[in-house]
N, C-alpha and C positions, 0 to 999 in steps of 0.2 A: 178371201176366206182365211180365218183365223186357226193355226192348226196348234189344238191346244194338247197336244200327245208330245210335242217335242219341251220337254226343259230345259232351263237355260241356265238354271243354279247348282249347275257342275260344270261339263266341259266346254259350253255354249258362255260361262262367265263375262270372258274379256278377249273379244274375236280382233284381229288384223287380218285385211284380205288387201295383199299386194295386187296392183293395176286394177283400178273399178272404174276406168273414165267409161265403158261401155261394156257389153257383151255381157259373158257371165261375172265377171266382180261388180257388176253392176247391179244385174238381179239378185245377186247374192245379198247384196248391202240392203234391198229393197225387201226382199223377204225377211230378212233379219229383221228391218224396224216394222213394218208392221202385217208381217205373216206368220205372228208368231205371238200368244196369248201374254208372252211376258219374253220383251224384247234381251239381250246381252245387259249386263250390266257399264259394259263398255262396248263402243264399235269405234274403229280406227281404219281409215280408206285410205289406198292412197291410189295416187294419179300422178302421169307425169310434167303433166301441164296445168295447174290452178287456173289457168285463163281458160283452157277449154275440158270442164268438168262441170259444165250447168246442169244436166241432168242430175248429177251427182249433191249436188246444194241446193239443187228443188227437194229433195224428198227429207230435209231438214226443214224449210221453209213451207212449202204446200201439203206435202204429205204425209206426214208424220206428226200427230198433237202428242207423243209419248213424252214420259221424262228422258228415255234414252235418245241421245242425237251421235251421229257420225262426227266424228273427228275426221277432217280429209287433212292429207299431209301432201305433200310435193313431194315425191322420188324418182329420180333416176337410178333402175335398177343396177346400173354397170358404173355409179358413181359410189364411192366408196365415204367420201364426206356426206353423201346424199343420205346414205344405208347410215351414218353417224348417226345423223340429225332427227332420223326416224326415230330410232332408239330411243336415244334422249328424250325427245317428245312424250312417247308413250311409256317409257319407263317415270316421266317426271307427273304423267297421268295418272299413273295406277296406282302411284305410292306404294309403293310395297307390295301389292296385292297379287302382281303378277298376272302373264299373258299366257293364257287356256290354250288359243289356236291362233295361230298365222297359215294362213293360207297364202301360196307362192302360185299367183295368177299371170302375172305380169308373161309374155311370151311374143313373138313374131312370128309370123307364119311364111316363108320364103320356103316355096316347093318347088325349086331347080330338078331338071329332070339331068341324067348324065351328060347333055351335050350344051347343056348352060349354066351347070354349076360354076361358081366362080371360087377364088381364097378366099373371099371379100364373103361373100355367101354363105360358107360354111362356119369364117370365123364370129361373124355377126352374131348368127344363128347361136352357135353356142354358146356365146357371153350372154346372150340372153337368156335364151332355155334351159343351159345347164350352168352355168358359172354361178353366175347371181343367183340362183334360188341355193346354191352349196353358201356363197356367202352372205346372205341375210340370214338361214337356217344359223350359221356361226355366231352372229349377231345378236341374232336373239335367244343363244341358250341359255343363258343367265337371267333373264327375263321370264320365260318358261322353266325353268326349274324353279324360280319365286313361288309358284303358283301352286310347282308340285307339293314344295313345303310350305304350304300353309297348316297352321293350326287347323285340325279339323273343323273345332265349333268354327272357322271363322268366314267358313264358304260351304266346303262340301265334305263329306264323310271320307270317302277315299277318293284322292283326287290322281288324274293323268292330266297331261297336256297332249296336244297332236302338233304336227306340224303336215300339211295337206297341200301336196307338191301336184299341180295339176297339169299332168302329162295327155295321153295321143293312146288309143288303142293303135293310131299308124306309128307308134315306139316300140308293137306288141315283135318280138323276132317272128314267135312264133305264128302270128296272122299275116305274116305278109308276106302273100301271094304275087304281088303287083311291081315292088320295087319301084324306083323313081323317089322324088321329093327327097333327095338327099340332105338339106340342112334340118329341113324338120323332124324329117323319121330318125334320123342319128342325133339330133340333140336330144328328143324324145326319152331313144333308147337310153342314152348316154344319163337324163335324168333319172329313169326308173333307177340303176345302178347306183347314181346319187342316192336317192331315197333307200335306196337296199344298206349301203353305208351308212349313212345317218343312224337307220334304225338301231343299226349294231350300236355306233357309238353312242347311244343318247338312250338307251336303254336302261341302264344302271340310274339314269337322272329321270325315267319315269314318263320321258317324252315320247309319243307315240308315232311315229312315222309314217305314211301311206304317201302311194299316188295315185291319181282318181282320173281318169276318163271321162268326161263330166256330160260325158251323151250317152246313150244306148250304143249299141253295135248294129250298126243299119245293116241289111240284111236286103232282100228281095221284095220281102212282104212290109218291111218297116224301114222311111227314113232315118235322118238323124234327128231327138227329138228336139225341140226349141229351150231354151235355157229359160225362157220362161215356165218354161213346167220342169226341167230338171234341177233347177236350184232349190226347191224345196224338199226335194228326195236326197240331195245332196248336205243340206245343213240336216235332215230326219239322221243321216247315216252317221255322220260326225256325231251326233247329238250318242251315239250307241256304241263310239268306239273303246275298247279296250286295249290289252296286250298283245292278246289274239290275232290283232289285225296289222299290229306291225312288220312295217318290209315286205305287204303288200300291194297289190295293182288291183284297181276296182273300177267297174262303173258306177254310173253316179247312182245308186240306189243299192249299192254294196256288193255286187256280184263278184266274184274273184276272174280276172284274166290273167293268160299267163303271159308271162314275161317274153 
């Protein structure tokens, strides 16, 4: 189904979504090319492994007859010539034009409980969940402030970039009743805080900052929903963000949680 409410000729322009070899940067990429009446002017994937990303190059090949196609790139989020080569790539894409949104997908899930946490565990866990989304967001603010200044006639009338750090309501301090899963729930928290900083400093540059939940808040009466249905309420919310919503925690269809 085609959902023609969302535009893509402002903040949807020219998307990067780190880690899509599955899960949600997967459906994300997939709704983007073709759930969407008029696709990103650009899309940019990446994955850590080129050899095992076939779902990911089927939906240029089988799925997708649009003019837009996914650019997939090879990254190692915690490789810092890796994070180089991304750039380059998609800076030498856009020409000038600049990147609207990156999305910081890429994460590990290692939920040690107190009696098998390890160093090894903890440190992992952070390099991934919160290190590397601090320095790719560094990476690409020169790319995303391109975008901000653009000449108006030359995209959109008043333009922002986002940058859309996809955290854990189990980061939330305040929901958590339960304790346990130490590297996750602490890199979690430890990103939303990332994202709290970013906002500050990238504010003057026009880039807009969130971290998103990218499920509902399961509950008693409601699991957690499938990313096949919340990727689309998720690229709806991006599509609507402003100023407003910077240096905030959301789920994936905008609701505010707290921190």
């Amino acid at each position: 189904m085609v959902d023609s409410d969302i535009k893509t000729d402002g903040i949807l322009y020219s998307v990067l979504i780190i880690g899509c070899n599955r899960g949600l940067g997967l459906e994300l990429v997939r709704f983007l090319l073709i759930g969407l009446k008029k696709p990103p002017q650009y899309l940019f994937a990446t994955c850590r492994d080129l050899d095992t990303c076939s779902a990911l190059k089927a939906y240029n090949v089988f799925w997708n007859s649009r003019k837009t196609k996914v650019k997939i790139l090879q990254l190692e989020v915690n490789n810092d010539d890796d994070i180089a080569n991304v750039v380059s790539a998609v800076e030498q894409d856009l020409d000038g034009v600049g990147l609207s949104v990156l999305i910081n997908n890429a994460e590990t899930h290692t939920r040690k409980d107190l009696d098998t946490v390890s160093w090894v565990d903890m440190k992992k866990t952070f390099e991934t969940n919160t290190i590397s989304p601090i320095m790719i967001a560094r990476a690409f603010r020169s790319i995303l402030s391109s975008f901000v200044l653009l000449d108006s006639n030359k995209v959109v009338s008043k333009s922002y970039a986002a940058i859309v750090n996809i955290s854990s309501v189990l980061g939330s301090i305040s929901n958590n009743k339960e304790g346990g899963m130490y590297p996750y729930r602490t890199s979690k928290t430890a990103l939303n805080m990332a994202t709290k900083c970013l906002s500050a400093d990238l504010k003057d540059n026009g880039i807009i900052v969130i971290s998103l939940h990218p499920r509902n808040i399961p509950n008693k009466l409601e699991g957690p929903l499938p990313y096949s249905f919340t990727a689309s309420h998720i690229i709806k919310f991006i599509s609507t963000l402003d100023m407003t919503h910077t240096g905030g925690f959301y789920t994936y269809n905008g609701t505010l949680i707290q921190f």
